[in-house]
DOTI-512685 format. One record per residue (C-alpha): residue in one letter; residue number from 1; x, y, z. Coordinates in steps of 0.05 Angstrom, whole numbers, plus 5000, padded with zeros to 4 digits. Example, Ala and Ser with C-alpha at 12.3 -4.5 7.8 and 13.67 -1.06 7.14 Angstrom:
BEGIN
R  aa    i     u     v     w
R   a    1  5246  4910  5156
R   s    2  5273  4979  5143
***
This chain:
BEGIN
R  aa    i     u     v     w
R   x    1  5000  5000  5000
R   x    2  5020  5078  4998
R   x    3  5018  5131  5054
R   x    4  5002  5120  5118
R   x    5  4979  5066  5152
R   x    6  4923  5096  5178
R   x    7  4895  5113  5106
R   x    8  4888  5042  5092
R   x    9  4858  5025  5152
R   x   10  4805  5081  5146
R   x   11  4803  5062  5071
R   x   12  4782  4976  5098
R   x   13  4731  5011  5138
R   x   14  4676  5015  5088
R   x   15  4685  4939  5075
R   x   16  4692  4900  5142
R   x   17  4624  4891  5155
R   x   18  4623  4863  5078
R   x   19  4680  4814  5090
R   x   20  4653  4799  5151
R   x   21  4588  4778  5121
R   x   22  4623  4728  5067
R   x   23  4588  4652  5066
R   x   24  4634  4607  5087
R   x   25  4680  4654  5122
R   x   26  4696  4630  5190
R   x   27  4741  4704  5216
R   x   28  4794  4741  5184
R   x   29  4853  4772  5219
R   x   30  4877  4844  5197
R   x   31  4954  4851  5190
R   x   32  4997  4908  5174
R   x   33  5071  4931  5172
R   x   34  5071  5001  5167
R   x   35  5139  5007  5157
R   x   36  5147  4959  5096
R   x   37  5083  4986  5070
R   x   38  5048  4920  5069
R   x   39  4976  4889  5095
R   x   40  4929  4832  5089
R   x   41  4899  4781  5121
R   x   42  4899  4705  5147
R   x   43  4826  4677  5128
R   x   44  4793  4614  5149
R   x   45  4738  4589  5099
R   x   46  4693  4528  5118
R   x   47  4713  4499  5052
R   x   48  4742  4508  4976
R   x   49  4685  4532  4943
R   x   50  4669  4596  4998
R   x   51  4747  4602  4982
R   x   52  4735  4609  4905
R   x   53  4672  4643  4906
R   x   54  4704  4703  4951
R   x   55  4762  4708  4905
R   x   56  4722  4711  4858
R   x   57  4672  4753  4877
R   x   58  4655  4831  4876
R   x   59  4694  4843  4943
R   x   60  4765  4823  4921
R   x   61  4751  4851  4843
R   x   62  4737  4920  4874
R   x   63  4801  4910  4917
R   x   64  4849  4895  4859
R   x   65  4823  4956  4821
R   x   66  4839  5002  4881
R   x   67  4902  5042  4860
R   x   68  4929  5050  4933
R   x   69  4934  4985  4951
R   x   70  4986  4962  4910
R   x   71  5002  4893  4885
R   x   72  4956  4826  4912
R   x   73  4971  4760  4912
R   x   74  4935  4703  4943
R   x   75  4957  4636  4979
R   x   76  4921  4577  4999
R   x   77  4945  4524  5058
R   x   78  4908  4469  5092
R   x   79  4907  4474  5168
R   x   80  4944  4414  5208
R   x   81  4897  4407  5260
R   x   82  4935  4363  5305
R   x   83  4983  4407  5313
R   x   84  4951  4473  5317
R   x   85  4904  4439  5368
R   x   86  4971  4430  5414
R   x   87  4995  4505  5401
R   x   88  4919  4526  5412
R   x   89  4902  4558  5335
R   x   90  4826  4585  5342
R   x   91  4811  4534  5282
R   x   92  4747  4506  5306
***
């Protein structure tokens, strides 16, 4: 992203309750580094196709087309459950 931090966040203020309202979306945690000027999130999905259909959807075209957010990119992982049940991940 460019300028300041809290430009951004004011900017993902208009859309939280949208994100927040995604099928299959279980929560989302918000991350930032200010001073490398980069921000995203860590999603958990109840499954592959509320995966697809969000990146697919309105919410992340209207995000790509923004100007001062910069460059996305978009990685999927499986959760071990075994052992983020032992390090206490809030996975359930």
């Amino acid at each position: 992203f460019e300028g300041p931090g809290a430009d951004l966040k004011k900017g993902y203020e208009h859309v939280v309750n949208d994100i927040a309202a995604v099928p299959g979306l279980r929560w989302k945690i918000w991350i930032m580094n200010e001073q490398t000027h980069e921000a995203g999130g860590l999603y958990l999905f109840n499954d592959q196709d509320a995966v697809e259909a969000y990146l697919e959807g309105p919410l992340i075209a209207a995000l790509k087309n923004n100007p001062v957010l910069g460059e996305f990119s978009f990685k999927q992982f499986d959760v071990l459950d075994d052992l983020t049940s032992i390090t206490r991940g809030p996975v359930k």
